[in-house]
N, C-alpha and C positions, 0 to 999 in steps of 0.2 A: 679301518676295516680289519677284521678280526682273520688271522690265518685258519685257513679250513685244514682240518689235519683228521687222518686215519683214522679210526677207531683204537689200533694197536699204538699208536702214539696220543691218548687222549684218555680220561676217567676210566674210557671204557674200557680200556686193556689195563687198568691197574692190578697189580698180584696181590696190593696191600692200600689203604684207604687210610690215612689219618684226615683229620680238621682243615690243614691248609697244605698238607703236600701227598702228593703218590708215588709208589712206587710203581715200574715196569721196566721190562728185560732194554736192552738196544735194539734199536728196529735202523735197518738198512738207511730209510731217509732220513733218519739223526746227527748223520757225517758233519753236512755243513754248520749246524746247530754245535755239538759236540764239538767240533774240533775249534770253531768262534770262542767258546765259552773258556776251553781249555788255555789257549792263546793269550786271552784276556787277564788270564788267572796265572802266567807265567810265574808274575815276580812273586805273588805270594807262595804260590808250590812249591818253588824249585829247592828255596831252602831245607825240606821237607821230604824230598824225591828221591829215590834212589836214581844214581845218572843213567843215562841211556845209552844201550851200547856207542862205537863210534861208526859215525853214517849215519844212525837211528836218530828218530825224534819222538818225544811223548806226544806233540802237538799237531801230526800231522793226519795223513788218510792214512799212512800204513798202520799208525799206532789204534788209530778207529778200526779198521778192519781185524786186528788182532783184538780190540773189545768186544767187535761182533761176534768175532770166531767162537770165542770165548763168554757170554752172553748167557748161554743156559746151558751148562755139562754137567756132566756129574759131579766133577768137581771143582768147578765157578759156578756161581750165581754174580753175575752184577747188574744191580739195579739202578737206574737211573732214578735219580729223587728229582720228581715235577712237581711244580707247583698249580694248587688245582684252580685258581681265577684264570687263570690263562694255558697251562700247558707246560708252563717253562721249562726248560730241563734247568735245576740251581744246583745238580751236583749229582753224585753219585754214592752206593753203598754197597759193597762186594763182600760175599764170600768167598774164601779160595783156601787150596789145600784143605778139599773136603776130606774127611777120612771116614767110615764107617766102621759097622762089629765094633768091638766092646770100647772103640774109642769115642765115636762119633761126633766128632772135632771139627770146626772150620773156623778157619784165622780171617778176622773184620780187616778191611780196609775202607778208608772214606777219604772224600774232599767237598767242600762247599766251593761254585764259583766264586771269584774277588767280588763281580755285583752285588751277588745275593749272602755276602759275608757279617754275622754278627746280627743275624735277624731268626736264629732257632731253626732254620731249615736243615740246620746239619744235624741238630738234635732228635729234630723231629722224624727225617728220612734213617738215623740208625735205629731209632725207637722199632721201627715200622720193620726194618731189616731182622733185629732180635726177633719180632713177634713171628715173622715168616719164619727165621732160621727153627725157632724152636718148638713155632703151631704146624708150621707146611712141611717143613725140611724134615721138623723130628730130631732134629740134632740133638744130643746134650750137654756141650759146651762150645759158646766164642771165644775166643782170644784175639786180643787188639792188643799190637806192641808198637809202643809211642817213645819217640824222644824225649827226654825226660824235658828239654829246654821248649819245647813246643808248647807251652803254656794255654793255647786256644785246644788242642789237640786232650789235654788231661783235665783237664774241663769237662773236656764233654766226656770222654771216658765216666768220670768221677758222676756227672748230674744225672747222666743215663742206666747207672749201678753197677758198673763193672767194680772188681775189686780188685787191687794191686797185688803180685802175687811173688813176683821179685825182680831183678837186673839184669840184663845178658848185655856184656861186653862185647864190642863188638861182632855186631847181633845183624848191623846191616850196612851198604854201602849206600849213604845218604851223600849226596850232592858231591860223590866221586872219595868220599871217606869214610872210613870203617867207622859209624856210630855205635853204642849200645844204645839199648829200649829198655825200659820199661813196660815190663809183662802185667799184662790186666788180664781177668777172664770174667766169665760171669757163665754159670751151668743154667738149666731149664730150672731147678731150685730155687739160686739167687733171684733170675729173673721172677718166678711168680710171687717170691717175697717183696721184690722191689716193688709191682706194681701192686699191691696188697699193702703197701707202705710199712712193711714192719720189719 
């Protein structure tokens, strides 16, 4: 039996349309959905995570409730990436530290649930993020800063067109230790050359 679900969690609330996945904001009844997925997907994240305060959990309601809060402002955008045979939520695709005037900047973050891991959903849902950031948004540059050892993580940077732009030392506090990244970006330029394939 098929789950009956909202419109605002369904095709018909999508911001952004691809072939086999959508994008749309958090919607309130996503909690238990959301935060199952997340849980699920501990051991692969956590490597990857900045830690969470102490007391705090990435996994839990309060950390949903702070995606909700945070869902559509001026300066987040996070988009849930569903998959469009059923609904599913398999991950996520966020803007944040939007900036506008003569910068107009917002820094990518992403994850694929562990289910729906190594199947293109994560490609496909930042493809779909680019195209809002730079058709909807109007921005003119992403930036996505990856650990360099995250091997699945520069991958997709690299297949999606970002371009690597240099290093920053400890740049973040990854799994409770000061990592550096690897800076990528990609402007509204890049992008319209990448999908024009030249």
């Amino acid at each position: 039996m098929s789950v009956k679900r909202p419109k605002a969690r369904t095709l018909a609330g999508a911001l952004e349309r691809g072939r086999r996945v959508y994008l749309r904001h958090v919607h309130p009844a996503d909690g238990d959905e959301l935060v199952a997925i997340k849980r699920a997907s501990r051991e692969m994240h956590e490597p990857w995570e900045p830690q969470a305060p102490p007391g705090k959990s990435w996994y839990g309601a309060v950390a949903f409730r702070r995606m909700l809060d945070t869902s559509n402002t001026a300066g987040t955008q996070r988009h849930l990436i569903c998959r469009r045979s059923d609904d599913a939520i398999v991950g996520m695709a966020n803007l944040s530290q939007i900036f506008r005037g003569p910068f107009d900047n917002a820094i990518m973050g992403y994850w694929i649930g562990a289910p729906y891991a190594r199947r293109g959903y994560a490609s496909d849902g930042v493809r779909l993020c680019l195209r809002r950031a730079f058709v909807t948004l109007k921005l003119h540059r992403v930036e996505a800063n990856v650990v360099p050892s995250n091997a699945a993580s520069v991958s997709l940077v690299r297949r999606v067109g970002f371009r690597e732009e240099g290093f920053s030392p400890n740049y973040l506090q990854i799994a409770g230790r000061w990592a550096g990244h690897s800076r990528w970006a990609m402007t509204v330029e890049d992008w319209r050359a990448h999908r024009s394939g030249r």
